[in-house]
C-alpha positions in Angstrom: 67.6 35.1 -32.2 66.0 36.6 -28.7 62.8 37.1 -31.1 63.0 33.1 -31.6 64.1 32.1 -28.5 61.0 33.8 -27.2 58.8 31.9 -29.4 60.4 29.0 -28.4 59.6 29.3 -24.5 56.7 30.4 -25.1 55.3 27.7 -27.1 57.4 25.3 -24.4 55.3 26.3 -21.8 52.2 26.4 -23.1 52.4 22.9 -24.0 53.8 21.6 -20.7 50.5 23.2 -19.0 48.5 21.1 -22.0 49.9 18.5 -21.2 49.7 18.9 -17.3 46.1 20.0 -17.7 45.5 16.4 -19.9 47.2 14.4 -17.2 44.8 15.8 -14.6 41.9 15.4 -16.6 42.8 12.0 -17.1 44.1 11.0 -13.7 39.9 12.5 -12.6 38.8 10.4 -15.4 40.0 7.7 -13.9 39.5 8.5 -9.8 36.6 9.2 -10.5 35.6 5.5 -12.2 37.1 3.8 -9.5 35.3 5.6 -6.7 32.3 4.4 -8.3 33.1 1.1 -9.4 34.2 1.1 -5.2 30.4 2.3 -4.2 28.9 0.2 -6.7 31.0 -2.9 -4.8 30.4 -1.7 -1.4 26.6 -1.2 -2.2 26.0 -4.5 -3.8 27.8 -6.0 -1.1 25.3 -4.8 1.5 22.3 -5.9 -0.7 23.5 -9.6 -1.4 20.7 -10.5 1.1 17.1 -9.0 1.4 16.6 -8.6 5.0 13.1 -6.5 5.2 10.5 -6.4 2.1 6.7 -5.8 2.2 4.9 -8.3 0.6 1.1 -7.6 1.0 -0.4 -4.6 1.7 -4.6 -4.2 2.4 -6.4 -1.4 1.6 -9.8 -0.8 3.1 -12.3 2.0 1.2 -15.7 3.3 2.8 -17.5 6.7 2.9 -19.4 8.4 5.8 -20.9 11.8 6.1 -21.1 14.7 9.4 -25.1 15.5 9.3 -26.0 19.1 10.0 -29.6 18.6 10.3 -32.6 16.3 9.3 -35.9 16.5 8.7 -38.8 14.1 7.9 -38.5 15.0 3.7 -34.6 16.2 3.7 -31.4 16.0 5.7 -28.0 18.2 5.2 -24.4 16.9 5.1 -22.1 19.0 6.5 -18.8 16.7 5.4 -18.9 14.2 2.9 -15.7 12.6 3.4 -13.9 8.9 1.9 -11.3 7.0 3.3 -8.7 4.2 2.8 -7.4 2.4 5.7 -3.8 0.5 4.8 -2.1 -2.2 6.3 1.3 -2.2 5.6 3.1 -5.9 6.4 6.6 -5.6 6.8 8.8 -9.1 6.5 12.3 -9.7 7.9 12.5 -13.0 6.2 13.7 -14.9 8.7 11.9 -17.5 11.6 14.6 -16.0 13.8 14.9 -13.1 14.8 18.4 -11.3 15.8 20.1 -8.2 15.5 20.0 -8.0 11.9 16.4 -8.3 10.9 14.5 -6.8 13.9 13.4 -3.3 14.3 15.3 -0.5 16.2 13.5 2.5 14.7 11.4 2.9 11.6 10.0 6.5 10.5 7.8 7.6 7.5 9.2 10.7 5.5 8.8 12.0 1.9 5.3 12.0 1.6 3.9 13.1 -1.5 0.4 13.4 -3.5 1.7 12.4 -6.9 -2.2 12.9 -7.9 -4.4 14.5 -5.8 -8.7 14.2 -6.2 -9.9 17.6 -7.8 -12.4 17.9 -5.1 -12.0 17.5 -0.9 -9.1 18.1 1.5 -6.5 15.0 1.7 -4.8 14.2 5.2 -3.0 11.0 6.3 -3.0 9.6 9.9 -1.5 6.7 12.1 -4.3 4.5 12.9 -4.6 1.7 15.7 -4.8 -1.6 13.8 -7.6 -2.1 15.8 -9.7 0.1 14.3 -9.1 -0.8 11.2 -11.9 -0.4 8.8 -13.6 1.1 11.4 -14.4 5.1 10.8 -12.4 6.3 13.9 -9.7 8.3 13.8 -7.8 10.3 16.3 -7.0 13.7 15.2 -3.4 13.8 17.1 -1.9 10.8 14.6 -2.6 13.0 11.5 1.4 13.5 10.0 2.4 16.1 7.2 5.6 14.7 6.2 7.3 12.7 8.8 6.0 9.8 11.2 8.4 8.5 13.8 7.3 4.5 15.6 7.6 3.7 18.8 9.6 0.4 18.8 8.3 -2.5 21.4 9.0 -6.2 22.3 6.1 -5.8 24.1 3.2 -8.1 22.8 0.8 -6.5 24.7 1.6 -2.5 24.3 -1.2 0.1 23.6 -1.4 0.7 19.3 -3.1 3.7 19.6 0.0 5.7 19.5 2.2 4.7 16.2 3.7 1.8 17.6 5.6 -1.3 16.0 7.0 -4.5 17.6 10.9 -5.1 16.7 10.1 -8.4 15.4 7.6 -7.0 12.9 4.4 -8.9 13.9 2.1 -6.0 13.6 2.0 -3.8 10.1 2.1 -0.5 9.6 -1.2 1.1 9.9 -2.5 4.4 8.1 -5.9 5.9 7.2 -6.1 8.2 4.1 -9.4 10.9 4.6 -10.6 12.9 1.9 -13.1 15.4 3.7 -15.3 18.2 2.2 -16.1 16.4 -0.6 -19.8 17.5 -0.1 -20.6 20.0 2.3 -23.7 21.8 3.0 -25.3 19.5 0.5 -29.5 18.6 0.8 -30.6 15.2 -0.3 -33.8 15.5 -0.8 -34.6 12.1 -2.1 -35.6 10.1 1.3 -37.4 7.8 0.2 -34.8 5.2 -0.3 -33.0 4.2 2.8 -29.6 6.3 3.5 -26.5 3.8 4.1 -23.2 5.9 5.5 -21.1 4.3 2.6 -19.9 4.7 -0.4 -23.5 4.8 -1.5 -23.1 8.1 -0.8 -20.5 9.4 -3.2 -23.6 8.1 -5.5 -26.5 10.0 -3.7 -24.4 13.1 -3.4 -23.8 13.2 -7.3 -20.0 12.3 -6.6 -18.1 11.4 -9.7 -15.3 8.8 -8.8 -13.0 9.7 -11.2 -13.2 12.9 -9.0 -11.5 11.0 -5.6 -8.4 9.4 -8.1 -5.5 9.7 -5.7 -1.8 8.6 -5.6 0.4 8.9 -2.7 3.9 7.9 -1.9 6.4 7.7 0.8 9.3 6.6 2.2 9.8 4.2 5.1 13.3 4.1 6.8 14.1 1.4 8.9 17.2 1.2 11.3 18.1 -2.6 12.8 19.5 -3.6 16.1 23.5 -3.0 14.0 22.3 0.5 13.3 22.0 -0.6 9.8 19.6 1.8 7.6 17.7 0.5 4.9 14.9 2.1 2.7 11.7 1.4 0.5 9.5 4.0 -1.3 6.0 3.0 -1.1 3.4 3.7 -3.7 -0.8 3.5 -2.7 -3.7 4.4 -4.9 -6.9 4.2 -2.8 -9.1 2.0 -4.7 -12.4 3.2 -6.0 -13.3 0.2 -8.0 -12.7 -3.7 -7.9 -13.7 -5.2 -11.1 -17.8 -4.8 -11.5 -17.3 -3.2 -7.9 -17.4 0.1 -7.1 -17.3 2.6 -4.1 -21.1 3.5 -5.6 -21.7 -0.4 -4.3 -20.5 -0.2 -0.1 -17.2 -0.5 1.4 -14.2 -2.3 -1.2 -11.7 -4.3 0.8 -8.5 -5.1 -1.7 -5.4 -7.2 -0.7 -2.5 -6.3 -3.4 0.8 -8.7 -3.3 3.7 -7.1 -3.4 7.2 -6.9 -4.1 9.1 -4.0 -1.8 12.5 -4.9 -1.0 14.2 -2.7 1.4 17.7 -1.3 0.2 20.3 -1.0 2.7 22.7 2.3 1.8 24.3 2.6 5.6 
């Protein structure tokens, strides 16, 4: 009888802590679907309305060249380098602005080469809008990873520094270089006239499929209610433009968008 009663308690126990272990499991189960059917509510309630989204961007490509020396018969390049200026335009959807859809601080992170050109070295920099398709760039707005804006209501402030105004009347500004595509390179052929474009990439021997690039990043904007919101971007400086290339000059391209910013704070 002690031999069964054993048994007994033994098997009593184990299936209480069966049955305690399937009402935990189950009670998780169940937690854990109403903490997200909770963050699904709470996100889509902060998304009901778009209140930032980028609708056009502009992308600007062009090729120039550092000479080392020329002669009458030949010249050297010491860098053959191509570039992409973008223009960013940031919307905040509304003839008013307030609290909610003007800027309080906005900052680039995340910045990746999702395909990177088999030739050249790739940087990206903040670039006055100013200058834009101009071939200037200052060396101390060239970012790694992360850029951080200067927010102004100022209509009048200096761009040369990465500046935006709150209300989001001026886009976001950024060159793309590719340099050392050529360097130390003759071009002997001078009898045709030398144009610092993307003419270049062609007199240099520079196949285009060589300069295919994707980039993306992240922008991160915080509004006057300390609201955060966030869009990944995607570029791919263009090389052609139906029957136009790079080969041809400068390409100018204005894509319409659809980036709507998602608030998750």
């Amino acid at each position: 009888m002690d031999k069964k009663k054993i048994i007994f308690i033994s098997i009593f126990i184990i299936l209480v802590i069966v049955f305690v272990v399937l009402c935990t499991s189950v009670f998780g189960m169940f937690k854990n679907k109403s903490n997200c059917e909770k963050d699904y509510l709470d996100f889509a309630s902060k998304n009901e309305n778009t209140i930032f989204s980028i609708n056009k961007i502009v992308l600007f490509s062009n090729c120039n060249a550092q000479n080392k020396n020329a002669t009458a018969s030949n010249f050297t390049i010491e860098n053959l380098y191509q570039y992409t200026d973008i223009a960013i335009f940031l919307n905040n959807t509304n003839d008013e602005n307030n609290m909610e859809n003007t800027l309080k601080s906005v900052r680039l992170e995340n910045l990746q080469y999702t395909e990177k050109p088999s030739i050249g070295t790739q940087k990206l920099a903040y670039k006055n809008i100013n200058s834009f398709a101009k071939n200037t760039i200052l060396e101390e707005n060239i970012f790694e990873n992360d850029l951080n804006f200067s927010i102004s209501s100022n209509d009048t402030e200096d761009l040369s520094t990465p500046t935006l105004y709150n209300n989001c009347a001026n886009p976001i500004v950024l060159s793309y270089i590719n340099e050392n595509i050529k360097t130390d390179y003759t071009i002997t052929d001078t009898g045709s006239p030398i144009t610092y474009d993307g003419s270049l990439l062609k007199k240099c021997g520079v196949l285009l499929s060589s300069l295919n690039c994707k980039i993306s990043f992240d922008i991160i904007i915080t509004n006057n209610l300390d609201q955060e919101f966030k869009c990944t971007v995607f570029i791919e400086p263009p090389l052609e433009n139906g029957e136009k290339s790079l080969y041809d000059g400068a390409l100018t391209i204005t894509q319409n968008c659809n980036y709507d910013f998602i608030r998750y704070k």
